[in-house]
C-alpha positions in Angstrom: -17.7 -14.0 -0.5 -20.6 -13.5 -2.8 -20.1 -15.1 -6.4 -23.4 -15.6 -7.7 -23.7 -11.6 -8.8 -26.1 -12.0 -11.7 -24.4 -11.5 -14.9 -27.7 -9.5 -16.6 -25.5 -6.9 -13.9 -24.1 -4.0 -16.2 -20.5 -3.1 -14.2 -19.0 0.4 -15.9 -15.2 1.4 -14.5 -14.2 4.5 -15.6 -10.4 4.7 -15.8 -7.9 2.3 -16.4 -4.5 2.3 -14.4 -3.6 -0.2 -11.4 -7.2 0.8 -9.9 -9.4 0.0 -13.4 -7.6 -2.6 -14.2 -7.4 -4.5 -11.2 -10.8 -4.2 -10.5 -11.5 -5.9 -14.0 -9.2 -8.2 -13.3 -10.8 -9.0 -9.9 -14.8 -8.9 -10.7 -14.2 -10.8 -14.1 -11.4 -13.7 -12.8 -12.7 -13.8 -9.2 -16.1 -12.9 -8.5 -16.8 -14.0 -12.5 -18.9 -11.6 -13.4 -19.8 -11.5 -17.3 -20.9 -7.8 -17.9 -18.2 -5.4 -17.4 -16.9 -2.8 -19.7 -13.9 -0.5 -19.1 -13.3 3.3 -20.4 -10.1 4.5 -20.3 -8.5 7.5 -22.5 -5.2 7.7 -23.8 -5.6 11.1 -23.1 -5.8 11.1 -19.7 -2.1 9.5 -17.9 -2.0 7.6 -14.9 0.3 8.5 -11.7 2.0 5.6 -11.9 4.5 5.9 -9.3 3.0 3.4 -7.5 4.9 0.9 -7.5 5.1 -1.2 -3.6 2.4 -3.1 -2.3 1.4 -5.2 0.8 1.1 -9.1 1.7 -2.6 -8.7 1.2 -1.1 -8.4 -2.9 -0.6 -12.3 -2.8 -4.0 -13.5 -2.4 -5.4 -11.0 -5.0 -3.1 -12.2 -7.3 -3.7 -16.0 -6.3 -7.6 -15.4 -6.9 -6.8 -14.2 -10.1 -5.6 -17.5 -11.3 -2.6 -16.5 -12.7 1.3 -17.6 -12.4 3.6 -15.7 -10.2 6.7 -16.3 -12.5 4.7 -15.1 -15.1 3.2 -11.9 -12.9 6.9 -11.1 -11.8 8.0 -11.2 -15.5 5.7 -9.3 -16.8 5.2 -6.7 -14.6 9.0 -6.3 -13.7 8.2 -7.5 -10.4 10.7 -7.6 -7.4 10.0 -8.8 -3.9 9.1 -7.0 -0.6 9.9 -7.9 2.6 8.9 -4.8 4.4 10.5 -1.1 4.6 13.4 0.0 5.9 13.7 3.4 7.5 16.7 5.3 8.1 17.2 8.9 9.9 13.4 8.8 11.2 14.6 9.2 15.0 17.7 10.7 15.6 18.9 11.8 11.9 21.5 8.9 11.9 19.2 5.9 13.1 17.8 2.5 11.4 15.1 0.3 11.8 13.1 -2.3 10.1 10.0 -2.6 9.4 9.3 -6.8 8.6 6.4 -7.5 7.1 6.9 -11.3 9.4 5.2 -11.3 12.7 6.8 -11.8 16.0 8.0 -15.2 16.6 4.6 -17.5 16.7 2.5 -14.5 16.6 3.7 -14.0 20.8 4.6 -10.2 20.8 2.3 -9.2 23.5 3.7 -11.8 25.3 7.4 -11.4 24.5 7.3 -7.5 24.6 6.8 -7.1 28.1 9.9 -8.5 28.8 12.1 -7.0 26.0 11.0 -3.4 27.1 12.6 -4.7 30.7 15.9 -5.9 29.5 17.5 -2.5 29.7 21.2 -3.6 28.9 23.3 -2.2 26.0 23.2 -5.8 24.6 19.3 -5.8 23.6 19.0 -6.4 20.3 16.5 -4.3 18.2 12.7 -5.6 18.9 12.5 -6.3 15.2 15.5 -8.2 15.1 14.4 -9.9 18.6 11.4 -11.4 17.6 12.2 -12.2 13.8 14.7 -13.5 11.6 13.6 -11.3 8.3 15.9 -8.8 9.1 18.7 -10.6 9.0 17.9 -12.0 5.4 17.0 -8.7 4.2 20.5 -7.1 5.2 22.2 -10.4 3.7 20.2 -9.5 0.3 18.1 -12.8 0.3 14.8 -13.3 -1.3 11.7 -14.3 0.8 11.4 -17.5 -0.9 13.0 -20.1 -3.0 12.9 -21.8 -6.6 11.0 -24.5 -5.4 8.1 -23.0 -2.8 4.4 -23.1 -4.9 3.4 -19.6 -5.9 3.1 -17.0 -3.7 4.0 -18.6 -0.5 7.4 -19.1 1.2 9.5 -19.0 4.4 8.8 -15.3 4.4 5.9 -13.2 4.3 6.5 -10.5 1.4 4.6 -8.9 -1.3 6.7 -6.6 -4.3 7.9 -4.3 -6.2 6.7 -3.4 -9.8 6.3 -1.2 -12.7 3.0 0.2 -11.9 2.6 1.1 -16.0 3.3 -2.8 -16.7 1.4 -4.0 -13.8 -1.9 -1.8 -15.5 -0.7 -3.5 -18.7 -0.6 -7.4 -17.6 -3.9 -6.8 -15.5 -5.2 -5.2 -18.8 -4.8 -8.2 -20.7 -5.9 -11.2 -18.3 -9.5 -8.9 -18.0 -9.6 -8.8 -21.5 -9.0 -12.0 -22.1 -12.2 -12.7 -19.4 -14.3 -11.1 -21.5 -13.7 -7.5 -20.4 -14.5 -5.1 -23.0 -12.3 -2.1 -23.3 -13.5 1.2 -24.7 -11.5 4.3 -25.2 -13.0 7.1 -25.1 -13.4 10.9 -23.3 -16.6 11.4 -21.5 -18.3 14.6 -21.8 -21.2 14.3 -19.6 -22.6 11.8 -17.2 -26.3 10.6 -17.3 -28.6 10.7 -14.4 -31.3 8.9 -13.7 -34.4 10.3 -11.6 -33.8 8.8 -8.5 -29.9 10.1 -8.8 -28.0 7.2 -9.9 -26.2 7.4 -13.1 -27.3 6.0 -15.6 -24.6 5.9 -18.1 -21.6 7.8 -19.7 -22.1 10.2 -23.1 -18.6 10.4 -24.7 -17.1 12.8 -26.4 -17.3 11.0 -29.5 -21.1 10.8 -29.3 -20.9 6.7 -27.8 -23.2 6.2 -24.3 -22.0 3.7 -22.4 -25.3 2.7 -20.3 -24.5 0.7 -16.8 -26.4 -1.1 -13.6 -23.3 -0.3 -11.3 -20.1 2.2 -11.9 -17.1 2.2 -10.3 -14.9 5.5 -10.1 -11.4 4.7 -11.4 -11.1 8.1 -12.2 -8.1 9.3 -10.2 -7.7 12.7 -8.5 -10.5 14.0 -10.7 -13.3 11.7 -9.2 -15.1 12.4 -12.1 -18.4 10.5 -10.7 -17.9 10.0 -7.1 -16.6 13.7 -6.4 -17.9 16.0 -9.3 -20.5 14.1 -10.6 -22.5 12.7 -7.0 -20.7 15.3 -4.7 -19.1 13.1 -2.0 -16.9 15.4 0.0 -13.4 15.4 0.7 -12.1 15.2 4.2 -8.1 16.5 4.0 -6.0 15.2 6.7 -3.0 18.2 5.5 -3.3 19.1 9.7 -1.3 16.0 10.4 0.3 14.4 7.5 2.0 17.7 5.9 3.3 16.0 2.9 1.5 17.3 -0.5 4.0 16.7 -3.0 6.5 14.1 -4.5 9.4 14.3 -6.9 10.3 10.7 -9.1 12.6 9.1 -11.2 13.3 6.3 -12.7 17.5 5.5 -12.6 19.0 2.6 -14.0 21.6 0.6 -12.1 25.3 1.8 -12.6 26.0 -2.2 -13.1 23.9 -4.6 -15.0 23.0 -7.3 -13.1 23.3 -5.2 -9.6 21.8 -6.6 -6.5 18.2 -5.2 -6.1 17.3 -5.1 -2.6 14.2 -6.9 -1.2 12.9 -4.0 0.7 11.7 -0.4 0.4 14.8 1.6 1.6 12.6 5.3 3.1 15.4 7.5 4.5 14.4 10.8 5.9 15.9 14.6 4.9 14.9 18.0 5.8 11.5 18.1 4.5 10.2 14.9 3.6 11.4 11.5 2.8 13.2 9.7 -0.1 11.5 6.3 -1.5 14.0 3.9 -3.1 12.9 0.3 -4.9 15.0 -1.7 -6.7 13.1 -3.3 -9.9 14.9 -6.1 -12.1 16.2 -2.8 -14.5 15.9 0.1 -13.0 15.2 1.2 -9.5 12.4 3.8 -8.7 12.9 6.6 -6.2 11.6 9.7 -5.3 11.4 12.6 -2.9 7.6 13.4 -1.1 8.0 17.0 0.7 5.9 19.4 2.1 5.6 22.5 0.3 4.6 24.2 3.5 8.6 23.6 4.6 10.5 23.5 1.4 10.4 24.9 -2.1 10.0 22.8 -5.2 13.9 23.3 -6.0 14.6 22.9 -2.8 13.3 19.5 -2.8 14.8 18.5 -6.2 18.3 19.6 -5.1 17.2 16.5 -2.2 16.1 14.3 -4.6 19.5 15.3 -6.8 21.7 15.1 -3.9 20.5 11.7 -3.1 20.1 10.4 -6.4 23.7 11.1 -7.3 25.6 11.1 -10.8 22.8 8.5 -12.4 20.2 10.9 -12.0 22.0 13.7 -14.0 20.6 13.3 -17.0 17.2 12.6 -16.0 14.2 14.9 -15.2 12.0 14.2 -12.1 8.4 13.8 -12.5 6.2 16.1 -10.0 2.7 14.9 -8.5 0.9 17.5 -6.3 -1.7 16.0 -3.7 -3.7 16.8 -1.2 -3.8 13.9 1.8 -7.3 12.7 2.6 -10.4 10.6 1.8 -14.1 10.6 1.3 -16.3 9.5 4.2 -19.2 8.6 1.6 -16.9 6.6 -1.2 -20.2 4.8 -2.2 -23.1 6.7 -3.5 -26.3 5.4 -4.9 -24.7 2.8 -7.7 -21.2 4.2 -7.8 -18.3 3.1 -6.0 -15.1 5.4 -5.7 -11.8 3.2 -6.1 -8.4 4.2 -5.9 -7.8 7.5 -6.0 -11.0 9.1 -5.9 -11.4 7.4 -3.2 -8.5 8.6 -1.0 -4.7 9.1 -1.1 -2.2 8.7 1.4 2.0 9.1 0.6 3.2 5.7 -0.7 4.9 5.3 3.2 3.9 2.0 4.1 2.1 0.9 0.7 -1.3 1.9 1.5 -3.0 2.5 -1.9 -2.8 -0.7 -3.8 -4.3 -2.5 -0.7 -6.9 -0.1 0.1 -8.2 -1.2 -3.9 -8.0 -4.8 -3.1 -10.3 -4.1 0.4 -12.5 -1.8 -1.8 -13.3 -4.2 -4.1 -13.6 -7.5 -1.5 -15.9 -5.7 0.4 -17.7 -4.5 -2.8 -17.7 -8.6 -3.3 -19.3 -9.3 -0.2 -22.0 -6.7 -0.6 -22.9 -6.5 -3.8 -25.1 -9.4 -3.5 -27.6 -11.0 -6.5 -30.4 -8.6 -6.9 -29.2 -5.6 -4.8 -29.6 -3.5 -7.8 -33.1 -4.0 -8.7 -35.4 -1.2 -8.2 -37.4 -3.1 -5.9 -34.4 -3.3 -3.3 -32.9 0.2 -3.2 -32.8 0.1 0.8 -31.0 -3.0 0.7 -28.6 -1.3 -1.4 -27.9 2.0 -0.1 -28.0 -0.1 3.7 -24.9 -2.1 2.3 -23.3 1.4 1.1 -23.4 3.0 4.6 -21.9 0.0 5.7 -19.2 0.3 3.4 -18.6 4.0 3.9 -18.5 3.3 7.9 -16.1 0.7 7.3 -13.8 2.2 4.5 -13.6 5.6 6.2 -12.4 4.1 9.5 -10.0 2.4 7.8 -9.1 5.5 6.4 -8.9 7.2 9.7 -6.8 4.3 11.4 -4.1 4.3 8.4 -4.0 8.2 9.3 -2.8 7.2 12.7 -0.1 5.0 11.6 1.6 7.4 9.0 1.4 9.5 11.3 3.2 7.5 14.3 6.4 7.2 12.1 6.1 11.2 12.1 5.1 12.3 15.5 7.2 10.2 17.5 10.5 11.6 16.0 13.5 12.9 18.0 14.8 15.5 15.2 14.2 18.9 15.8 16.6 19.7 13.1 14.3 21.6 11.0 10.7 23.0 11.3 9.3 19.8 9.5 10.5 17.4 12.1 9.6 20.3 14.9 5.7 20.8 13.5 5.1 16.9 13.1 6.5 16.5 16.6 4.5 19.1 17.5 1.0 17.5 19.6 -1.7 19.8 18.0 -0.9 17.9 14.7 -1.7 14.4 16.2 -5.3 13.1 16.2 -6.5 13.0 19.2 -6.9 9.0 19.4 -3.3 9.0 18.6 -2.7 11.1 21.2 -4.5 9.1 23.7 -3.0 6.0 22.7 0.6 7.7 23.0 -0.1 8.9 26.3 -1.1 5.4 27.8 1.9 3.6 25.8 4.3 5.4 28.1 3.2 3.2 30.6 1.9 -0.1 29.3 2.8 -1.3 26.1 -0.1 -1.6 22.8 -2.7 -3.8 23.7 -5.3 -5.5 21.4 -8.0 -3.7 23.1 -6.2 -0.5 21.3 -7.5 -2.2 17.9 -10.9 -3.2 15.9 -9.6 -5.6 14.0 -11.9 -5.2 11.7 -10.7 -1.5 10.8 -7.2 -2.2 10.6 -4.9 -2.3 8.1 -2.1 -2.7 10.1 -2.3 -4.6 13.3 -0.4 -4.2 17.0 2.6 -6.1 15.5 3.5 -3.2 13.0 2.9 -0.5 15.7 5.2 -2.4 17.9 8.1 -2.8 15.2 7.5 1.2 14.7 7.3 2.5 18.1 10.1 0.9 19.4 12.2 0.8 16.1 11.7 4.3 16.4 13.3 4.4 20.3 9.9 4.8 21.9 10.4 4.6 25.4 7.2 2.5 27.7 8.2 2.9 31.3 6.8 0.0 33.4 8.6 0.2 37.1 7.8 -2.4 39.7 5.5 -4.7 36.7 5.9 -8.1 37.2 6.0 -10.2 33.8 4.9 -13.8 34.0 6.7 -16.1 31.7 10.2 -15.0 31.4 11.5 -18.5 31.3 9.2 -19.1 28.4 10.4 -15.3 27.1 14.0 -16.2 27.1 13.4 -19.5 25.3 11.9 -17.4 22.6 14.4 -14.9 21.8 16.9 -17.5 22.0 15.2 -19.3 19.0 15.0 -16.3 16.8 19.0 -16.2 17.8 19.4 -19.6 16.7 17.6 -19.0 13.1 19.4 -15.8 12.2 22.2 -17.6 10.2 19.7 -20.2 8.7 17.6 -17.5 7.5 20.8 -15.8 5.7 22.1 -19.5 4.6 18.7 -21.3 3.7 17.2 -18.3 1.2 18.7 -17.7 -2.7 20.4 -14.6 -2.8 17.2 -11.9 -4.4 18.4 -11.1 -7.7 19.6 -14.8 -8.4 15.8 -15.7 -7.9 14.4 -13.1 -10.0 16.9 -14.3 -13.5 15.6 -17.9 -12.0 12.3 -16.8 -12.9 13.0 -14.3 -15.9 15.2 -17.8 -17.4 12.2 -20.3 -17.4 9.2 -17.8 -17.8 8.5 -17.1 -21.7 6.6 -14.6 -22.7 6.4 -12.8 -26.0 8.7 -9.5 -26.6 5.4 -7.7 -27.4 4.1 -8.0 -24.0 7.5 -6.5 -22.2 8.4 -4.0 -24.3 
């Protein structure tokens, strides 16, 4: 990773939210970059219901150089351990979604002879080849009191207030010598060769900059109406374009909070539900084209139950898709204005933290320099290649939990079963997996965010059936020796791990931190 940016660079982020602030956070405590000032308005909210992330969460944090107990206190942070989706196949099913890989990373190797046991005693593939399962369903944590921060037994990322996560990464930038303005802009300068030059606000302040990043949001003030980067809408295959959310307090103090993303399926969407330390955080993201906005808060309602009675839902409207040119000239788009896909599988923090690593590895000493423009705008089409495959490939996978459904309950589960909504590489893929299970030839690694293990623990939590007659499978012996390990650890993992909400008051009991930075 480059770190030896020169600090004479000028770095402008516009916005401030979980994108802004995180990329503060990460130029100033990681890549240690001097120059960076941040406008925000108080004006202008954030979404904020973003509140799950993915493993990849861990190591940000950890470059960051701060304290877990502390991150988990202050932004009321819970532990993930994957997703669990019921209703997705049949209506009435359940499967898990672990965020461990298969038994000593062997799936290819074990899978083969899973999809050959046909017997009504199979377990579950996730439950086969991993013991998180069973500590999720037991309620444990992925870790205990004394594993070093941000490791443990399990592989897990959180939960968190997405307004005191902006917050807490706020303060540690600052605090690096991040300087914070707030401020409206009203126009956006232009330099000759195209690159902006710096932001006029409304108050009559210029912020003048070297490189900008787009925090912006849906607007995209720079990258989208400033630049003119195009927006590629993926509404053909993933129909959701709006969410309902709330934010319900447990009916018990001191409830268990569950170490997972609960995503159950209804008529024309699907219902998030996290458990935070005070409150838990759910929501209903619908299709407009197959419900009615009452309809779908009568869902949310329904589901929500007597807590949610005296609460109004928030409403976000969206369109799904991304830019194929998210770097232009000296801006970078990130977050947001970059792309957005439904909070499904926890794309949208992570695809910031691979925005701004890649924007770390390119954004080498001298790039910006007049002298070396084609070095620059050469490191931005290999950034825009990279970040809209990734795009693309994350397309694929929501879509998978969608496409392969059994329900044909309602026209949302008919139309997303429905093979003229499936991209065509998708469609491929399906086609051969009938036959021959996901290889790693099916994959650039490279362009993944979520590799063959996770389309595994979809496909075939979802009932996907891979018909293999006659294939001969070499290593059973070695197979069987396997499964009957992960046997074996299922009642350590329930026995061995604190019980989730015990280690979360473990941590709230020994972390101080001043009452003005939780309230």
């Amino acid at each position: 990773m480059t770190t030896d940016t020169p600090s004479s660079c000028r770095v402008v982020i516009l916005g401030g939210g979980t994108a802004g602030w995180l990329a503060a956070a990460y130029l100033s405590r990681t890549l240690g970059l001097s120059d960076i000032t941040l406008v925000e308005s108080s004006e202008i909210g954030i979404v904020g219901v973003g509140e799950g992330t993915f493993p990849t969460i861990r190591a940000t944090l950890a470059g960051l150089g701060i304290s877990e107990a502390e991150f988990l206190v202050r932004a009321d942070a819970t532990f993930k351990q994957g997703v669990l989706f019921e209703g997705w196949a049949t209506g009435t099913d359940s499967y898990f979604h672990p965020f461990n890989l298969p038994i000593g990373g062997e799936d290819e190797a074990l899978l083969p002879h899973w999809l050959a046991d046909t017997s009504a005693q199979r377990p579950a593939w996730a439950d086969a080849v991993t013991v998180q399962e069973q500590a999720i369903r037991a309620g444990r944590a992925p870790k205990r009191p004394e594993d070093p921060d941000f490791s443990g037994p399990m592989n897990y990322a959180y939960h968190f207030d997405a307004a005191r996560f902006a917050d807490y990464l706020r303060d540690i930038s600052i605090a690096a010598g991040v300087v914070r303005i707030e401020g409206t802009v009203a126009t956006v300068q232009r330099q000759a060769d195209g690159d902006i030059g710096a932001l006029d606000l409304a108050d009559g302040r210029t912020v003048a900059g070297d490189f900008f990043l787009d925090c912006s949001g849906f607007r995209a003030l720079l990258i989208g109406q400033t630049l003119g980067a195009d927006f590629t809408s993926c509404s053909d295959s993933l129909f959701n374009d709006r969410a309902l959310a709330m934010q319900v307090p447990y009916a018990q103090p001191g409830a268990p909070v569950r170490p997972y993303t609960l995503a159950t399926a209804h008529e024309a969407g699907w219902t998030w539900d996290i458990g935070l330390t005070t409150r838990r955080g759910i929501g209903y993201v619908y299709s407009s084209r197959h419900c009615s906005d009452d309809e779908a808060e009568a869902t949310l309602r329904r589901y929500v139950g007597s807590q949610g009675d005296a609460l109004s839902p928030r409403q976000l409207r969206f369109e799904t898709g991304y830019r194929q040119r998210q770097w232009i000239g000296n801006c970078v788009a990130v977050g947001l204005s970059a792309g957005f896909f439904e909070p499904l599988e926890s794309t949208g923090i992570m695809l910031i933290e691979a925005a701004l690593r890649m924007v770390g590895d390119f954004l080498a000493p001298n790039l910006l320099a007049p002298g070396n423009r084609d070095a620059r705008n050469g490191a931005a089409r290999s950034f825009n290649r990279l970040m809209a495959a990734r795009f693309a490939r994350i397309v694929h996978f929501l879509k998978l939990h969608y496409c392969i459904t059994r329900r044909s309950d309602t026209a949302y589960w008919r139309d997303n079963a429905d093979p003229a909504t499936i991209p065509e590489p998708l469609r491929d893929m399906l086609a051969q997996w009938r036959h021959r299970p996901p290889s790693r030839f099916d994959f650039v690694v490279d362009l993944e965010t979520f590799l063959p293990p996770s389309y595994h623990y979809i496909l075939y939590g979802m009932g996907f059936e891979t018909s293999m007659p006659g294939a001969r499978h070499p290593g059973a012996a070695q197979a069987r020796e396997a499964f009957a390990r992960v046997r074996a650890a299922h009642a350590g993992a329930r026995s061995g791990l604190p019980d989730h909400r015990a280690l979360l008051n473990h941590y709230h009991a020994r972390t101080a931190v001043p009452s003005s930075k939780v309230s």
